[in-house]
N, CA, C and O atoms as a MOPAC input file, in Angstrom:
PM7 MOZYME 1SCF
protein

 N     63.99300 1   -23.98400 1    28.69000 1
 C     63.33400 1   -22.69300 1    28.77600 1
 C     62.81900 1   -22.53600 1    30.20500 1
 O     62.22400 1   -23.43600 1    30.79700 1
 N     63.13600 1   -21.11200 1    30.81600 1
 C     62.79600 1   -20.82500 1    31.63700 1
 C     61.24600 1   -20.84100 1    31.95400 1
 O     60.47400 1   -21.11400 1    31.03500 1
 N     60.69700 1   -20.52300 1    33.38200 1
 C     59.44400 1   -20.47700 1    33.36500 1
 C     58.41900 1   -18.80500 1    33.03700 1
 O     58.48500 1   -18.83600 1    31.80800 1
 N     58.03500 1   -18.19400 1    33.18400 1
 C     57.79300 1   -16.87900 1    32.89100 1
 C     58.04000 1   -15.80300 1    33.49900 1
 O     57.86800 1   -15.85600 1    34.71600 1
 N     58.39100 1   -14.82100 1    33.06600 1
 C     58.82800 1   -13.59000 1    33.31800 1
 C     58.02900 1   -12.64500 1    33.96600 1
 O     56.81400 1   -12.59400 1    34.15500 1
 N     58.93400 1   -11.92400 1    34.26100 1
 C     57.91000 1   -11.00600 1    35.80700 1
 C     56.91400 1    -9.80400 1    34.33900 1
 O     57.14400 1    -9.55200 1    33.15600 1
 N     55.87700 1    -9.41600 1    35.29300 1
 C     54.88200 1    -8.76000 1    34.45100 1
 C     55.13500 1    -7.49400 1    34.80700 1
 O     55.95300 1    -7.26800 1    35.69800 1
 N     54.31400 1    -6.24500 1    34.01100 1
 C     54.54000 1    -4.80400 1    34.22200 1
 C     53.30500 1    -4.30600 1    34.19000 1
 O     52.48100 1    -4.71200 1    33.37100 1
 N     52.91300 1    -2.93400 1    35.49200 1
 C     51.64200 1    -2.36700 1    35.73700 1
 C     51.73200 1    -1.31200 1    35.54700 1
 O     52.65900 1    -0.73600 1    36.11800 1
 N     50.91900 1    -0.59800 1    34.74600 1
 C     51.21300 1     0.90400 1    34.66500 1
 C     49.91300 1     1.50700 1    34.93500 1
 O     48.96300 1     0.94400 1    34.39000 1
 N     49.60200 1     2.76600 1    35.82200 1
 C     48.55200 1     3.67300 1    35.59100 1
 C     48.47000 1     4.70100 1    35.11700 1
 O     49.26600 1     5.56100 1    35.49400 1
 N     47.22800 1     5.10900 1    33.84800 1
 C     47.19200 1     6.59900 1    33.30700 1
 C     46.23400 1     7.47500 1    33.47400 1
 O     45.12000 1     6.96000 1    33.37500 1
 N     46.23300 1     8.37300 1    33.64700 1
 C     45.05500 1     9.10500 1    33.82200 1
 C     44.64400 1    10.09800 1    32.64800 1
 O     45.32700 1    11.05500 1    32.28400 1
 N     43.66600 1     9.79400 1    32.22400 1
 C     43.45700 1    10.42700 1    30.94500 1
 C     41.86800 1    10.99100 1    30.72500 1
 O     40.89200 1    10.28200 1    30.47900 1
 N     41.88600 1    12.48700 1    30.88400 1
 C     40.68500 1    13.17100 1    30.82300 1
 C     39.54600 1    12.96400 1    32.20500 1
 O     38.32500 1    13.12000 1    32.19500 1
 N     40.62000 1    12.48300 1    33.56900 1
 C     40.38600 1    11.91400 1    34.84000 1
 C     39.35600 1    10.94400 1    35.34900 1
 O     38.42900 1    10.89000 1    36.15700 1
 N     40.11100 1    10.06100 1    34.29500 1
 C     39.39800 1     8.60000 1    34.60600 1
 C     40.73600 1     7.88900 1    34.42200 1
 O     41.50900 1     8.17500 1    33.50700 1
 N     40.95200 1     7.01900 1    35.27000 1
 C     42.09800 1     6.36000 1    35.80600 1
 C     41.98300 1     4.79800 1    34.65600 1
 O     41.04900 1     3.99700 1    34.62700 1
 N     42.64300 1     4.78300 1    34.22400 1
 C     43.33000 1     2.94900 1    33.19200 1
 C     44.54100 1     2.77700 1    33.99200 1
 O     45.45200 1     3.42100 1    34.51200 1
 N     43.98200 1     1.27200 1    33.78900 1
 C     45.30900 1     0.14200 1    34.42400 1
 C     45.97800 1    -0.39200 1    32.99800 1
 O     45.51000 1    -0.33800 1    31.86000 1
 N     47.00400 1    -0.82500 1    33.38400 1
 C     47.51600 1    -1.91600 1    31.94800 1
 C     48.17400 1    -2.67300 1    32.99500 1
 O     48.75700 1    -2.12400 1    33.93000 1
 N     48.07900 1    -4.03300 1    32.83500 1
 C     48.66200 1    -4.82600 1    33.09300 1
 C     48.95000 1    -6.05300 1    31.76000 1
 O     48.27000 1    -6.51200 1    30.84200 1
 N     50.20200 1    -6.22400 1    32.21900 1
 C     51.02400 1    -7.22600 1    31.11500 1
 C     51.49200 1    -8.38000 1    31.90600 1
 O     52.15000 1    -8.23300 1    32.93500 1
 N     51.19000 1    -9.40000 1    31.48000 1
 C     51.82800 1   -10.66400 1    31.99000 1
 C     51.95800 1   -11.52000 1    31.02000 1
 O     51.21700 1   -11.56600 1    30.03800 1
 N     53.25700 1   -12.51700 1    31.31800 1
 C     53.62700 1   -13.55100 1    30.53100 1
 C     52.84000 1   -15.46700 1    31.34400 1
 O     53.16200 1   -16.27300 1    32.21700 1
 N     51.96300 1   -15.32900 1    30.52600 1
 C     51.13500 1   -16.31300 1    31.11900 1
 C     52.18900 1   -18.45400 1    31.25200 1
 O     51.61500 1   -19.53300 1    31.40300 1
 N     53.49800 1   -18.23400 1    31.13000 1
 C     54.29300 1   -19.13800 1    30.89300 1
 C     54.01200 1   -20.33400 1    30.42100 1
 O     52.93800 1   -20.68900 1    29.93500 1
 N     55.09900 1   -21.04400 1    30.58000 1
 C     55.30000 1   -22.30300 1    29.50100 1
 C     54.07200 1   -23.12000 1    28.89800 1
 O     53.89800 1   -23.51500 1    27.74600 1
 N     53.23600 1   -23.25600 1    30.08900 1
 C     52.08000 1   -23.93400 1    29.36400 1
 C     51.49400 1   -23.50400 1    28.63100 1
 O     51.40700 1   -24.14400 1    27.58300 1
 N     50.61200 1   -21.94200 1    28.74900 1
 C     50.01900 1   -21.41300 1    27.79600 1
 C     50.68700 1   -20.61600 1    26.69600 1
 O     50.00300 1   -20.02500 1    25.86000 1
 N     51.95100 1   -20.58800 1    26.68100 1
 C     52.81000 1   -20.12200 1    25.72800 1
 C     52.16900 1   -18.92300 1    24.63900 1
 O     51.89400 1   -19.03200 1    23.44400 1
 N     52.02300 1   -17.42700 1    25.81500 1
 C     51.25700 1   -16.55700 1    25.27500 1
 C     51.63000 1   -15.29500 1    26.57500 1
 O     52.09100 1   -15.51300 1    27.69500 1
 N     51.34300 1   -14.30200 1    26.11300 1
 C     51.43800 1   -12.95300 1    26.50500 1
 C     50.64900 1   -12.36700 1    26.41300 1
 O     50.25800 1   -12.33200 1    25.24600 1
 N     49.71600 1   -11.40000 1    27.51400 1
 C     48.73400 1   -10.88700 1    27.56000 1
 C     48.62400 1    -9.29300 1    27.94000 1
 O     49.10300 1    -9.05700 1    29.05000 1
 N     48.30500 1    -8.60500 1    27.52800 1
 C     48.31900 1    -7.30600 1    28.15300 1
 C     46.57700 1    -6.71100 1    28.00100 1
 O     45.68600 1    -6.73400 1    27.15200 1
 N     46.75000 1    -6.28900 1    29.15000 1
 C     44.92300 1    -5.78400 1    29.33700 1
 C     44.85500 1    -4.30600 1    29.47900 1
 O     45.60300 1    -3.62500 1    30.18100 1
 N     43.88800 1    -3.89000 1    28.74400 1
 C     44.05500 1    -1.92100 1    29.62000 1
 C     42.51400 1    -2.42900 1    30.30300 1
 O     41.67000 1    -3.01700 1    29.62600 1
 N     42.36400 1    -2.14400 1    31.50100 1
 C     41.38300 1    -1.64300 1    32.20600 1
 C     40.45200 1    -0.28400 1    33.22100 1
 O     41.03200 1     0.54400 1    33.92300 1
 N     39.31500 1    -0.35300 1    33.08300 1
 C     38.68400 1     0.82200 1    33.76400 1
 C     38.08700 1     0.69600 1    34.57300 1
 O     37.34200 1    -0.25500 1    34.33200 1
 N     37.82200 1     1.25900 1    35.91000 1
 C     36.57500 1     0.24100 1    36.46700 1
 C     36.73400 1    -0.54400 1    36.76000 1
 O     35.91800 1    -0.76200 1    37.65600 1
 N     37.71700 1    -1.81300 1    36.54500 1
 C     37.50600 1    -3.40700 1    37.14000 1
 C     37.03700 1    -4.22500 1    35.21700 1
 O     37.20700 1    -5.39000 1    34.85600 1
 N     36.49100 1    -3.12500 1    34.46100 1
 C     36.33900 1    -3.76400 1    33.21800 1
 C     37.42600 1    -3.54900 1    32.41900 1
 O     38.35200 1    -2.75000 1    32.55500 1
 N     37.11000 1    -4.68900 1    31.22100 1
 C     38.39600 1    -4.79200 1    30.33700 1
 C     38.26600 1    -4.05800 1    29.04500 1
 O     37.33200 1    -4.39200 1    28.31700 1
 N     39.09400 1    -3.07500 1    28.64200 1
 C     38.68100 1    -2.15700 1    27.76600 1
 C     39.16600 1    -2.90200 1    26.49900 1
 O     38.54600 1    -2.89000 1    25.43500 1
 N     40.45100 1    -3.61800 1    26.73500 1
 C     41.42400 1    -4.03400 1    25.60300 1
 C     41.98000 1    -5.41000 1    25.77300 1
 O     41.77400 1    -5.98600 1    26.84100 1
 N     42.39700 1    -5.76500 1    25.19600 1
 C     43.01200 1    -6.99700 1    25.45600 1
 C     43.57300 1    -7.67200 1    23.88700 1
 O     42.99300 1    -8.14200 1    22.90800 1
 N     45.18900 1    -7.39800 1    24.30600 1
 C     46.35600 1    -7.70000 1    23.07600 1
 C     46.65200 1    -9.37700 1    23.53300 1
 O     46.39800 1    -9.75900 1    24.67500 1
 N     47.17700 1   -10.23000 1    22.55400 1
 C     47.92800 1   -11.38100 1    22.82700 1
 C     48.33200 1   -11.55500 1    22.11900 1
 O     47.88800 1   -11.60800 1    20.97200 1
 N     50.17500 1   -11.85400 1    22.80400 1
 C     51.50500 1   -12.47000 1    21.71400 1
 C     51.67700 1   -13.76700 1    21.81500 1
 O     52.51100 1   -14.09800 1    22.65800 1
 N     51.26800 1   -14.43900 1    21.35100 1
 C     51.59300 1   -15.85400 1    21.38000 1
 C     53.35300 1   -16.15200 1    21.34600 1
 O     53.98400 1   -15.51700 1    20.50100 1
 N     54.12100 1   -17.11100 1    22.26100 1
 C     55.43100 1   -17.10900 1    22.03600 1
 C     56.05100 1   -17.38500 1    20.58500 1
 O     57.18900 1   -17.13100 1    20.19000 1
 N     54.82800 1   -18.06000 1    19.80600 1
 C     55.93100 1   -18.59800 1    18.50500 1
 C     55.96800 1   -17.26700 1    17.99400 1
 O     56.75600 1   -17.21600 1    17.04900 1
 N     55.38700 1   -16.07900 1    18.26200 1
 C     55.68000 1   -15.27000 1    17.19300 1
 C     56.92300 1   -14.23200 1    17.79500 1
 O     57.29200 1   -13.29200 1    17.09100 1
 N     57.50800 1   -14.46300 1    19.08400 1
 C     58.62700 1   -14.03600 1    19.60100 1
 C     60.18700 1   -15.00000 1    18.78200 1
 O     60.36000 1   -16.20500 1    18.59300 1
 N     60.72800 1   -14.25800 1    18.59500 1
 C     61.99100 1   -14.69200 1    17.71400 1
 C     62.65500 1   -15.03700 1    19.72700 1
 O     62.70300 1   -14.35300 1    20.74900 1
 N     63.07200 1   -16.61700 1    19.30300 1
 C     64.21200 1   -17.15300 1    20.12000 1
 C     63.37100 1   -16.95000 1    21.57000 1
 O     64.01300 1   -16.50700 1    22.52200 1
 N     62.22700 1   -17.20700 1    21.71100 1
 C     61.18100 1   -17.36600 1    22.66700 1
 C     61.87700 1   -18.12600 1    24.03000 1
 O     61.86800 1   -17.60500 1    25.14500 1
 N     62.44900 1   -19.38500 1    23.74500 1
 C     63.45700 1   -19.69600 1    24.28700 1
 C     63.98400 1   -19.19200 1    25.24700 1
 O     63.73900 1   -19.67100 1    26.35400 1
 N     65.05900 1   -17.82900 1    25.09300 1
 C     65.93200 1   -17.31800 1    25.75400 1
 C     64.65700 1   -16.22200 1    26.55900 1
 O     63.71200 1   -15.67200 1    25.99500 1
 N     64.99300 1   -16.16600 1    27.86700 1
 C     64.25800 1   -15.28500 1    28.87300 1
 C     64.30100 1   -13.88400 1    28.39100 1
 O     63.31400 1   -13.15100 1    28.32700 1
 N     65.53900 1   -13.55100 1    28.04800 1
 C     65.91900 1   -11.74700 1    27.64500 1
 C     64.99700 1   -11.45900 1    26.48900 1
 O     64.63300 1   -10.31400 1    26.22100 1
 N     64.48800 1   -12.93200 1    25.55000 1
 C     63.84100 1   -12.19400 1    24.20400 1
 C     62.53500 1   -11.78500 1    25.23900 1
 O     62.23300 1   -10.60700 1    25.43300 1
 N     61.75100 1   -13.01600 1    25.92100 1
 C     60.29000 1   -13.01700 1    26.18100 1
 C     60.35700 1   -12.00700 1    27.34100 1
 O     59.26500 1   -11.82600 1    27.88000 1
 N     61.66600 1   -11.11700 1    27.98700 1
 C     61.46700 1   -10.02900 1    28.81700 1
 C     61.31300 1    -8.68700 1    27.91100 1
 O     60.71100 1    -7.72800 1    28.39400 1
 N     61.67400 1    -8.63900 1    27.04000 1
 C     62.03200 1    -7.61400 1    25.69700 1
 C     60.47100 1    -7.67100 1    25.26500 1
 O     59.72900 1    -6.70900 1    25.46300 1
 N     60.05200 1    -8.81800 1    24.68800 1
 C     58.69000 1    -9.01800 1    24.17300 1
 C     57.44200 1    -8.46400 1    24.69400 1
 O     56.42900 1    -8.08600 1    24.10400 1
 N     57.76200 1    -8.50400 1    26.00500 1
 C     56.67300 1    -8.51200 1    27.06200 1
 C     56.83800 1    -6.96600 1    27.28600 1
 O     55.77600 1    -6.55300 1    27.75300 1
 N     57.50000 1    -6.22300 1    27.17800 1
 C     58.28000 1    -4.68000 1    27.54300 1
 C     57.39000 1    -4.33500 1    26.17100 1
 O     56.60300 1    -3.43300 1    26.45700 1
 N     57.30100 1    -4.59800 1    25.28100 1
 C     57.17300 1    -4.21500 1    24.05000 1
 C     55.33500 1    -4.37200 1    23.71700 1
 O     54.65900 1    -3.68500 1    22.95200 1
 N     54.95900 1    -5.36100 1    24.47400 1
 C     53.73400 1    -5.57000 1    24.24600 1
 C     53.10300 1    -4.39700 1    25.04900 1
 O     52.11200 1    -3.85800 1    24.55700 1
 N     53.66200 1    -3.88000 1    26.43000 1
 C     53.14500 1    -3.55300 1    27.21700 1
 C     53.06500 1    -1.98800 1    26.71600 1
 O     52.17000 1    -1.26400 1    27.15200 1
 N     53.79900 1    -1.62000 1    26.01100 1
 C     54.47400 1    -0.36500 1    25.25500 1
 C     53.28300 1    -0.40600 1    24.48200 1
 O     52.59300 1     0.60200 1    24.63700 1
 N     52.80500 1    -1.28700 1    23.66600 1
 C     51.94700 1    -1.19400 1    22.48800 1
 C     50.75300 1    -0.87900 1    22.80900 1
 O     49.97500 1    -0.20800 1    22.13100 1
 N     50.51300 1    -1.48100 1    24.14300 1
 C     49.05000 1    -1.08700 1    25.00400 1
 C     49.33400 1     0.14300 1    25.48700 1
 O     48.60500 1     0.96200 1    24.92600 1
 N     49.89700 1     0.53400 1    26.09400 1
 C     50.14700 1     2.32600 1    26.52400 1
 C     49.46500 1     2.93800 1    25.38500 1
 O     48.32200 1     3.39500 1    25.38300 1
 N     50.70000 1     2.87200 1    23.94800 1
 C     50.15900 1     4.10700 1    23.34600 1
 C     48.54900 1     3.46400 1    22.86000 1
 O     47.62000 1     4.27200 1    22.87500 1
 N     48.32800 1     2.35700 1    22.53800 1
 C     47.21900 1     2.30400 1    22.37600 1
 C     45.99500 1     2.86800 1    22.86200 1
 O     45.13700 1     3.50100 1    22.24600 1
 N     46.05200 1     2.54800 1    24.01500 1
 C     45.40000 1     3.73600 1    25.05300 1
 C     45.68900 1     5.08600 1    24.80600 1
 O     44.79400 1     5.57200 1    24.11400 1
 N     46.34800 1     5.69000 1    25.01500 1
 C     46.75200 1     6.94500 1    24.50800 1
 C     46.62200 1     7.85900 1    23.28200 1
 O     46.74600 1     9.06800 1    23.08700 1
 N     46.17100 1     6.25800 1    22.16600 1
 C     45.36400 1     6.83100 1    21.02500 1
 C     44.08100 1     7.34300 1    20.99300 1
 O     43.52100 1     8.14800 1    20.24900 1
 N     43.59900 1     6.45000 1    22.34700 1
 C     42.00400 1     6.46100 1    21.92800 1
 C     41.10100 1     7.61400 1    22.80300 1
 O     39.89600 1     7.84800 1    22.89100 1
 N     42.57900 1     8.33000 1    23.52300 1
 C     41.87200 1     9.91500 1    24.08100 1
 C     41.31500 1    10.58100 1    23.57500 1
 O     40.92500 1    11.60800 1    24.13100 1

């Protein structure tokens, strides 16, 4: 198994106050996935996929897919709570 996969940053602006999301795959050692929405420098949210619960964690394409998907889940999440 590879070592970890590149992460994804997104900014939204919602009711003009600016959120970050950042997603990273914290690799092999901590064998976990993190995605944060932030405001301010503070942490509004904070999701974690642990790898065992990625099917075939293993292969890089699942934990790039996974990580796409986590990061997706934090968007609309955010996006709910407008």
């Amino acid at each position: 198994m590879t070592d970890s996969v590149a992460g994804e940053n997104s900014d939204l602006f919602i009711q003009g106050q600016k959120i970050h999301i950042q997603t990273e795959d914290w690799g092999l050692m901590q064998k976990v996935m993190v995605s944060r929405a932030f405001q301010n420098g503070s942490v509004l949210k904070t999701f974690k996929l642990p790898y065992e619960k990625i099917p075939q964690a293993e292969l890089q394409s699942q934990r790039k897919l996974a990580l796409a998907k986590l990061h997706q889940h934090t968007l609309t999440w955010i996006q709910g709570q407008a």
